[in-house]
TORVEX-188450 format. One line per field, with one value per residue (C-alpha): residue number from 0; residue in one letter; x, y, z. Coordinates in Angstrom, 3 decimals, m for minus. Layout:
BEGIN
seq: (NUM/...) .
type: (a/...) .
c1: (X/...) .
c2: (Y/...) .
c3: (Z/...) .
end
This chain:
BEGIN
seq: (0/1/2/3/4/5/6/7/8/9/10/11/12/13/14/15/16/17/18/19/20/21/22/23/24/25/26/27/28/29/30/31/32/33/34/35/36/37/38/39/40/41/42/43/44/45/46/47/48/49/50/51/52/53/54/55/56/57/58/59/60/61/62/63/64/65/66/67/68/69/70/71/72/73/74/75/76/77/78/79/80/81/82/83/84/85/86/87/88/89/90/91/92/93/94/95/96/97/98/99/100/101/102/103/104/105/106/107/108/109/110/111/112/113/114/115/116/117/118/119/120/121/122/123/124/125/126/127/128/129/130/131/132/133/134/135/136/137/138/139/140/141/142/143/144/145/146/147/148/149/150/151/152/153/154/155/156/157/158/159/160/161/162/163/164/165/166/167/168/169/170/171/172/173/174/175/176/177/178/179/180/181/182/183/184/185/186/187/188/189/190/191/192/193/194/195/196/197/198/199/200/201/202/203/204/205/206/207/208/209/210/211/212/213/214/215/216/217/218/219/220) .
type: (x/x/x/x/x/x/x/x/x/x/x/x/x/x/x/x/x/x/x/x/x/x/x/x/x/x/x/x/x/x/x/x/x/x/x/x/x/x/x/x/x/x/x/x/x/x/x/x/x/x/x/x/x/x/x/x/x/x/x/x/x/x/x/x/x/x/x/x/x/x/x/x/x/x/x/x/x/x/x/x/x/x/x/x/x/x/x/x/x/x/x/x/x/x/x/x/x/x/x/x/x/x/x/x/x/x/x/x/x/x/x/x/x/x/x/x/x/x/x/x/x/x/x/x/x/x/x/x/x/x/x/x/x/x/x/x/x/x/x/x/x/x/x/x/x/x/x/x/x/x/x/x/x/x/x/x/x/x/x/x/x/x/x/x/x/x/x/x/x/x/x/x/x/x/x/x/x/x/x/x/x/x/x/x/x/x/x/x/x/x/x/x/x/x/x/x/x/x/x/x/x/x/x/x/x/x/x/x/x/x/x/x/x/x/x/x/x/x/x/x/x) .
c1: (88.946/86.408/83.919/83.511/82.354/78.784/78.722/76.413/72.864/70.869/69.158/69.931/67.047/65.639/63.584/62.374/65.010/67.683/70.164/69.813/72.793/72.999/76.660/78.307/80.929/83.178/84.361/86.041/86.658/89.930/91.471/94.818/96.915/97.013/100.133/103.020/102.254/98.898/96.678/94.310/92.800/90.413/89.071/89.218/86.395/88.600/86.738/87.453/87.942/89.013/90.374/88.664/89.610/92.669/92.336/93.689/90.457/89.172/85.812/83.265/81.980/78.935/77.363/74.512/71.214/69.682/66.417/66.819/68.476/67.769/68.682/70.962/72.133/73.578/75.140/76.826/77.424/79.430/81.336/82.367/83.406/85.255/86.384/87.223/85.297/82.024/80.387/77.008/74.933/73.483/69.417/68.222/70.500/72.209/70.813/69.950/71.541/71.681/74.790/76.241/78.641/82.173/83.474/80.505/79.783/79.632/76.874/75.306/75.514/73.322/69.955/68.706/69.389/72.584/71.602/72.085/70.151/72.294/71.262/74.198/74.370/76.998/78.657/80.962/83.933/84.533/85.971/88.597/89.742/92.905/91.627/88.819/86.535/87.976/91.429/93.216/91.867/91.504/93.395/91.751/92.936/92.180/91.549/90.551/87.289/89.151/91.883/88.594/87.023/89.916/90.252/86.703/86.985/82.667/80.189/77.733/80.568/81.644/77.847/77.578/80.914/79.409/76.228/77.975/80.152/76.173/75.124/78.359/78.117/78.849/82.393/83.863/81.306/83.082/86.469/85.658/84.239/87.639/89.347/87.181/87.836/91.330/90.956/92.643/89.460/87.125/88.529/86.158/82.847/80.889/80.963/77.537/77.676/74.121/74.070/72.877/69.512/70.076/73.910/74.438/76.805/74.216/71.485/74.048/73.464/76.429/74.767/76.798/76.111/77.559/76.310/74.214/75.506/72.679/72.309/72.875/76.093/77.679/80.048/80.853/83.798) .
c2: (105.042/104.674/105.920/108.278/107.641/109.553/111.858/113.460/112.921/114.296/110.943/109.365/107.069/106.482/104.853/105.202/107.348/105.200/105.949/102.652/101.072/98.704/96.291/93.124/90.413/89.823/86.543/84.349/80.193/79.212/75.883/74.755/71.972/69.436/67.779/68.419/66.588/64.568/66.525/66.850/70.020/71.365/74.577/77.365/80.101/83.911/86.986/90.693/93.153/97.060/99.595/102.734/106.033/107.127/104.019/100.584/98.867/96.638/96.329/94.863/97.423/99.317/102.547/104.957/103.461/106.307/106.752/106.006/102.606/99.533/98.014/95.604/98.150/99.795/96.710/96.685/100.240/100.481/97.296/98.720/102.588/100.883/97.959/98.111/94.953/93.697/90.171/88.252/89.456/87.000/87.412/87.855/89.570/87.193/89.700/93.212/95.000/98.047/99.945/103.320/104.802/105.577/107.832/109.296/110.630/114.212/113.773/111.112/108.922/110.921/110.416/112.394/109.288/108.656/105.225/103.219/100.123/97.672/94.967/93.040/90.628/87.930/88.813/86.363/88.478/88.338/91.417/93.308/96.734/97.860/101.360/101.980/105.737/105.302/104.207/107.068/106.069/102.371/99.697/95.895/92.758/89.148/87.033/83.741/83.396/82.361/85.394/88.019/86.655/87.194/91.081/91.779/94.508/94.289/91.957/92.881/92.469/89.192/87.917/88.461/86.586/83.392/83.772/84.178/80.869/79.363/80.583/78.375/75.119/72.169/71.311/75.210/75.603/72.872/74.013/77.736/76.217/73.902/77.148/78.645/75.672/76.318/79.577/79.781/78.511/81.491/83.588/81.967/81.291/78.072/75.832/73.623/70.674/69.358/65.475/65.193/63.152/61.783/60.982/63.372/66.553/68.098/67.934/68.608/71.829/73.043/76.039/78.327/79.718/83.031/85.176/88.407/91.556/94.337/96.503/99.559/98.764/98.289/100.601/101.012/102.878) .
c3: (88.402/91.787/92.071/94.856/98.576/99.325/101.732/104.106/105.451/103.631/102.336/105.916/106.863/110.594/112.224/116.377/116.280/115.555/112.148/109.793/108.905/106.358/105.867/104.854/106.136/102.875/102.289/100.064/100.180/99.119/98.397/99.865/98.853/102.407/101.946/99.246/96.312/97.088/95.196/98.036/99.062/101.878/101.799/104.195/104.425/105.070/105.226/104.787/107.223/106.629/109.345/110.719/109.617/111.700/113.829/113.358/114.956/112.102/111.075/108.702/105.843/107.127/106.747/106.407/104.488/102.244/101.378/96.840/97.848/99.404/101.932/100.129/97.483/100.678/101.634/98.619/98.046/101.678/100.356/96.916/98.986/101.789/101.239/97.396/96.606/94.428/94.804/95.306/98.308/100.712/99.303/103.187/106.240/108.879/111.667/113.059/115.814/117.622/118.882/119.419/117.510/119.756/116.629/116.102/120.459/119.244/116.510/118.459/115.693/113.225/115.279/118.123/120.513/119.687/118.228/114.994/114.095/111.377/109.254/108.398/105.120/103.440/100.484/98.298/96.868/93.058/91.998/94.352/92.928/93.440/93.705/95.576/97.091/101.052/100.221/101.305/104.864/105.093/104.636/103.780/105.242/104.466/107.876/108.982/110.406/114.297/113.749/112.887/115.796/118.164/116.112/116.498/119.441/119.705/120.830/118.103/115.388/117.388/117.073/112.941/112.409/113.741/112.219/109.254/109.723/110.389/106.800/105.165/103.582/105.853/105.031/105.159/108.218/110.076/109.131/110.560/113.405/114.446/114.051/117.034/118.897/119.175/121.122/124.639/126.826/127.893/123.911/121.770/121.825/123.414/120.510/120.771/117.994/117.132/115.897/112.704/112.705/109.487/109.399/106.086/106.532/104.485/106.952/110.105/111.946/114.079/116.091/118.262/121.197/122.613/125.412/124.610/125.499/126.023/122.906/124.372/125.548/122.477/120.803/116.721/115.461) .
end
């Protein structure tokens, strides 16, 4: 049995304003056998996506940060409500941003601007329930990191997913990253490979670079 979704804002937190937001990028790494029989495998990084209440944008799991939680508990809370899943959280967030909510135009997002302000964390997937608080009104869906990318219908959203591919260990970082490279020129984002100064994959950065969208552009369902 789930247990069910809060609701309400009572316990909302703010700050300048702005409604806090606190989510998470799911993933998992799995293992897949390279060629029939040869016992090899490589592994391939796919992370977890859910859709919007009577929409079929999809999203990562984010929501409202109250004020007898932290920050993280949120993170994981949201996870657990809407996306039906439980795991190890990333110990610090992969980034902060400010948007607008779209579904939210009426309320103006909670705050009296209009505004919400999200910290965004990691969090590797061990438990997924087959019942879950929201789902009656979202559905989950298992992606690769370059099919997200190409689903991810914000900038902001767009922006997490490759710092999250940044936060991965070299070998499922690299494989994430030759999946972006096979976007249609001008889809994906300007991949920017760094030599490694000491010729060990464990010491070789692969940054990406993407172009930054003002803030207050940005629109969340």
């Amino acid at each position: 049995m789930s247990v069910p979704a809060r609701t309400g804002r009572d316990r909302q937190r703010y700050e300048d304003n702005l409604r806090l937001v606190s989510g998470c990028i799911p993933y998992r790494v799995v293992e897949e056998e390279q060629e029939q029989e040869s016992h090899r495998f490589a592994k391939r990084v796919e992370v977890l996506m859910v859709t919007s209440p009577n929409r079929d944008d999809l999203v990562f799991p984010k929501g409202g940060w109250e004020d007898d939680e932290t920050v993280e508990e949120a993170a994981c809370r949201e996870a657990l409500e809407e996306a039906g899943v439980r795991g190890i959280l990333s110990e610090k967030s992969i980034g902060t941003w400010e948007f607008r909510s779209k579904s939210s135009s009426q309320e103006g997002c909670g705050s009296p601007v209009g505004g919400c302000k999200g910290h965004m964390f990691t969090l590797e997937v061990t438990e997924e329930l087959e019942a879950w608080a929201e789902q009656e009104n979202r559905n989950r869906r298992w992606l690769t990191v370059k099919n997200a990318f190409q689903l991810c219908r914000y900038e902001w959203m767009r922006q997490a997913l490759l710092k999250f591919v940044n936060s991965l260990d070299a070998d499922v970082r690299r494989e994430a990253l030759n999946g972006l490279a096979e976007l249609p020129h001008g889809a994906g984002p300007e991949l920017v490979i760094a030599p490694s100064s000491s010729g060990s994959k464990n010491h070789c950065a692969v940054p990406v670079t993407w172009p930054i969208v003002p803030v207050e552009r940005e629109a969340l369902v």
